[in-house]
C-alpha positions as CSV (number, residue, x, y, z in Angstrom):
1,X,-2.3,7.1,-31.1
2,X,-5.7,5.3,-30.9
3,X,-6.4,3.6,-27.8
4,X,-8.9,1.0,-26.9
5,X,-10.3,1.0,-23.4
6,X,-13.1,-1.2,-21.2
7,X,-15.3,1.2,-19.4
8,X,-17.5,-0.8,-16.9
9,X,-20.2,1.1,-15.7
10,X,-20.3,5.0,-16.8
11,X,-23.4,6.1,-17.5
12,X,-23.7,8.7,-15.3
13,X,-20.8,11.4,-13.4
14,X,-17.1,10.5,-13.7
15,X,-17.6,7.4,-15.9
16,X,-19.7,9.5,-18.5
17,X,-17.6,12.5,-18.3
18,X,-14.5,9.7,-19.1
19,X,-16.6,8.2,-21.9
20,X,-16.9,11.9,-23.4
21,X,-13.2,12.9,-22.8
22,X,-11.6,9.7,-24.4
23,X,-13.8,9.9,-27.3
24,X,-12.8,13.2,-28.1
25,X,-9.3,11.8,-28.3
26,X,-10.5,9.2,-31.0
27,X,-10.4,6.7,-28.6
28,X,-12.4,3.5,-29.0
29,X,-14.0,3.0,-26.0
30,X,-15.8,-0.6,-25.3
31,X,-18.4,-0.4,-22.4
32,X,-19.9,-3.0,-19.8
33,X,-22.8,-1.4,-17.9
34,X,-26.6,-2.3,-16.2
35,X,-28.1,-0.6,-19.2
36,X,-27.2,1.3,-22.5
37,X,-28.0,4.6,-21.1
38,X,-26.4,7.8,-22.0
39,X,-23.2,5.6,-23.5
40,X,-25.4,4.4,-26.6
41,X,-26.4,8.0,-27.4
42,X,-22.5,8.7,-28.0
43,X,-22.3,5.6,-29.9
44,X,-20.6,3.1,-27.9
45,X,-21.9,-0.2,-27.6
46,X,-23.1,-1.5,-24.4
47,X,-22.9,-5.1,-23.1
48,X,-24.6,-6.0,-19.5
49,X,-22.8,-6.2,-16.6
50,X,-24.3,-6.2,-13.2
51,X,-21.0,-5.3,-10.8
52,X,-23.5,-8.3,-7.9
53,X,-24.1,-10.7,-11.0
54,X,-21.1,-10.2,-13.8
55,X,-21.9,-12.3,-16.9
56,X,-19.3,-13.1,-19.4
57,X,-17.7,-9.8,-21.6
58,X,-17.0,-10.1,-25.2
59,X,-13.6,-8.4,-25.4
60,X,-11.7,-7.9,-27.9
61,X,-8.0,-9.5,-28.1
62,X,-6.2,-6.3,-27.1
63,X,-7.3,-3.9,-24.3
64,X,-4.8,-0.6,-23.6
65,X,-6.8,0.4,-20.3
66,X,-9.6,-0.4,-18.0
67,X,-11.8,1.8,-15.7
68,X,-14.1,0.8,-13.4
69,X,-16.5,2.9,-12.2
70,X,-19.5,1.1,-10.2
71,X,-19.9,2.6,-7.1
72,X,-22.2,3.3,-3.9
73,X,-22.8,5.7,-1.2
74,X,-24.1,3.8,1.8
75,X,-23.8,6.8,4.8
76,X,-25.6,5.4,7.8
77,X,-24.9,5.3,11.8
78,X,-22.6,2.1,12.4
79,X,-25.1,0.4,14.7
80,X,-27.8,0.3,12.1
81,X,-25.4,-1.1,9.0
82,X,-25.8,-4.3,8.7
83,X,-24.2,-7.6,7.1
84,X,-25.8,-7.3,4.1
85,X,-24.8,-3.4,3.7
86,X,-21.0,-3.9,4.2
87,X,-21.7,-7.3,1.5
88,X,-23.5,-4.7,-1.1
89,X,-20.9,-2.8,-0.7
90,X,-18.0,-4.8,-0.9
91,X,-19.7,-6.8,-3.9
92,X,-19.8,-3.5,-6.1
93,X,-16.7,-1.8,-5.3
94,X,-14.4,-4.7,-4.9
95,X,-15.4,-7.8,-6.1
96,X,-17.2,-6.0,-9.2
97,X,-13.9,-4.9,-9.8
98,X,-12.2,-8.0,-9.4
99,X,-14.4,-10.1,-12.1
100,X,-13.9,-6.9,-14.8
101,X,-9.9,-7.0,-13.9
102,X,-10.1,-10.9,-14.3
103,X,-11.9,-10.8,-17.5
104,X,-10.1,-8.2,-19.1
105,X,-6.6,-9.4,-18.2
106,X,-5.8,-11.8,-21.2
107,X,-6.4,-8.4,-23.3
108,X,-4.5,-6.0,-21.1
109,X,-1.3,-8.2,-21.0
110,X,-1.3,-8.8,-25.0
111,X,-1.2,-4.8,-25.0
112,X,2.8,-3.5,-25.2
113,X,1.5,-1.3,-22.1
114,X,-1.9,-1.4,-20.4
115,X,-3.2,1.0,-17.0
116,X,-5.9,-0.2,-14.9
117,X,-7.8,2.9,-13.3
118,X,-9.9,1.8,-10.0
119,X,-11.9,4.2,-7.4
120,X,-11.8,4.7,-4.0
121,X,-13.1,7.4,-1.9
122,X,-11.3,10.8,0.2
123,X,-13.2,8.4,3.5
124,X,-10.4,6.2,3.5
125,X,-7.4,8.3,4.4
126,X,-9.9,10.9,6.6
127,X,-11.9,9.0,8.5
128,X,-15.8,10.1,8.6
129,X,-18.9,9.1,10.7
130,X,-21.5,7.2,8.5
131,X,-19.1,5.9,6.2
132,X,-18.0,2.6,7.5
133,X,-19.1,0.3,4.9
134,X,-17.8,2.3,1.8
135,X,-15.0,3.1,3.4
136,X,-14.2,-0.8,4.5
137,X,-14.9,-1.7,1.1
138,X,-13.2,1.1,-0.9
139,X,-10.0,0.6,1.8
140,X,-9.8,-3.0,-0.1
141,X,-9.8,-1.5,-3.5
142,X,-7.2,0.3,-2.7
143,X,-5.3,-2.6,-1.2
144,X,-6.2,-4.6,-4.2
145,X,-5.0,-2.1,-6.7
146,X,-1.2,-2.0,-4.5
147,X,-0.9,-5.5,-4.9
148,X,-1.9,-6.1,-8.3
149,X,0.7,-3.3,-9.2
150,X,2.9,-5.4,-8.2
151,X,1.7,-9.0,-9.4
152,X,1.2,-7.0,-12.9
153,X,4.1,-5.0,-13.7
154,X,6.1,-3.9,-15.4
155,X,3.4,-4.5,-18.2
156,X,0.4,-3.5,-16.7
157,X,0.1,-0.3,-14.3
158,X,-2.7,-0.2,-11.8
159,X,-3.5,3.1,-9.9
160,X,-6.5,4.8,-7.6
161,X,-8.3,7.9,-7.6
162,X,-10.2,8.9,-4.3
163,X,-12.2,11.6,-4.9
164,X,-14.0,13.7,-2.4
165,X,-17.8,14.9,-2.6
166,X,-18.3,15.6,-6.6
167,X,-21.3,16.7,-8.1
168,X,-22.3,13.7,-10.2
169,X,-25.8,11.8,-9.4
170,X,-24.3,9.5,-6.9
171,X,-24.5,12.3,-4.6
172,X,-27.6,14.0,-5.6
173,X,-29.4,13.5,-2.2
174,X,-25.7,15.3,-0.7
175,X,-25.7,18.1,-2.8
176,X,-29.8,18.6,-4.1
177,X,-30.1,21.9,-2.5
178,X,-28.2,25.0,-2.8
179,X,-27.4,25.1,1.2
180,X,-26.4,21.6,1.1
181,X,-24.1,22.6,-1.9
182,X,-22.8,25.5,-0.3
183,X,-22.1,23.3,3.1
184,X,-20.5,20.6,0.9
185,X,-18.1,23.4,-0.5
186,X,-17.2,24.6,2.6
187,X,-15.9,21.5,4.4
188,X,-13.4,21.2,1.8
189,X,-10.3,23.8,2.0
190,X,-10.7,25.1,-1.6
191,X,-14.6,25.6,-0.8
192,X,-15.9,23.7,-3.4
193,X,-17.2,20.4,-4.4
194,X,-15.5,18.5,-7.6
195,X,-16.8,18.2,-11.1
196,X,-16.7,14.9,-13.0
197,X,-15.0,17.1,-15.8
198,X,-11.9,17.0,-13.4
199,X,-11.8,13.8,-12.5
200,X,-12.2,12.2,-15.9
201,X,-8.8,14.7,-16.9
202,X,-7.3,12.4,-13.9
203,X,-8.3,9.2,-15.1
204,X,-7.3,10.1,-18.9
205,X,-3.9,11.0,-17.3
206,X,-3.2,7.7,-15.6
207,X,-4.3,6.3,-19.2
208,X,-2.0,7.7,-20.7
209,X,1.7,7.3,-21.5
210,X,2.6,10.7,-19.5
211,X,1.9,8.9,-16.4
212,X,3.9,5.5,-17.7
213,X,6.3,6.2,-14.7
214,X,3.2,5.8,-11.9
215,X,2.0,2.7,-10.5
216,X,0.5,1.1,-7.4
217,X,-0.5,5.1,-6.3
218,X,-3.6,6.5,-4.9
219,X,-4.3,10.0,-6.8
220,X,-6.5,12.0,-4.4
221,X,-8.9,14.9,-6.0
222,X,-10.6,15.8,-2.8
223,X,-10.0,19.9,-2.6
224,X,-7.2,19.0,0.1
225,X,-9.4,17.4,2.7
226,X,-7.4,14.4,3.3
227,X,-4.5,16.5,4.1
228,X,-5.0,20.0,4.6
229,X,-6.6,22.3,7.2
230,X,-6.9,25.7,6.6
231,X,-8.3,27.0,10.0
């Protein structure tokens, strides 16, 4: 059966690849992004949406999912991050996805069932130096997703992904070299970094009516760093 789901952001890594799964499916898929991008070459239309600045969306009356996908990667020393770093962050990862989740909601809850897919990071449940800000703020996606399972069921299921280092252009200055690749892969116990192919399977799962049963959870593709040591 046809779905029709809000993708905000997703013109580039895990968004895209999601974009390219769900249409394969014969999905209709609406999309809110900073510029048409890569989504208007597969056909979707684009309307603005600036995660610092949203603007209005023109949804339609019925929404089965959403998926928000802005992110950033802010990796500094904790003495030299400063107000407006943790504020950049916390705008886009939270508060982007707060306005999308508020504008979407009339939709989602005219939908028999709806899923709301957010994303946090593996930095949240292993801590790691540099990654104070996006951790802080990806910390309170999670915590926002948790409660609005709650406030929203048992209509509306919201769940998490936290992904570790995947090779999407987010990362590109992490994994631009071969050695930096092969040192990414390594720190993770299956020795490799994750593809946005995998995690777009992950977000069309909690889309879908095989994970109906799941809500309020934090899924964690991250090659078993958050919880395994193999040494």
């Amino acid at each position: 059966m046809s779905r029709t789901i809000l993708l905000i952001g997703g013109n580039s890594g895990i968004g895209l690849a999601t974009a390219r799964r769900l249409l394969s499916h014969g999905d209709t898929v609406i999309a809110a992004a900073r510029s048409p991008g890569p989504l208007a070459g597969l056909g979707i239309q684009v309307q603005p949406f600036d995660a610092l600045h949203p603007a209005d969306l023109d949804l339609p009356p019925v929404l089965d999912g959403l998926v928000y996908c802005p992110g950033t990667i802010t990796l500094k020393p904790f003495h030299r991050l400063t107000a407006a770093d943790f504020l950049n962050d916390f705008g886009v990862n939270c508060l982007g996805a707060v306005s999308a989740i508020q504008a979407a909601l009339p939709a989602l809850k005219a939908a028999p069932a709806a899923s709301i897919v957010l994303f946090s990071t593996v930095a949240v449940a292993q801590g790691m130096p540099f990654h104070a800000s996006i951790a802080a703020a990806k910390a309170a996606v999670e915590g926002l997703a948790r409660s609005l399972a709650a406030e929203l069921a048992p209509k509306i299921r919201v769940n998490v992904i936290a992904p570790s280092l995947t090779d999407t252009p987010l990362a590109s200055n992490l994994l631009g070299t071969e050695a930096k690749r092969e040192a990414a892969g390594k720190r993770h116990p299956l020795q490799r970094v994750g593809t946005p192919e995998q995690t777009a399977e992950l977000v069309d799962f909690l889309l879908s009516n095989a994970a109906g049963y799941m809500t309020g959870q934090t899924l964690r593709p991250d090659g078993g760093l958050s919880s395994i040591r193999t040494f």
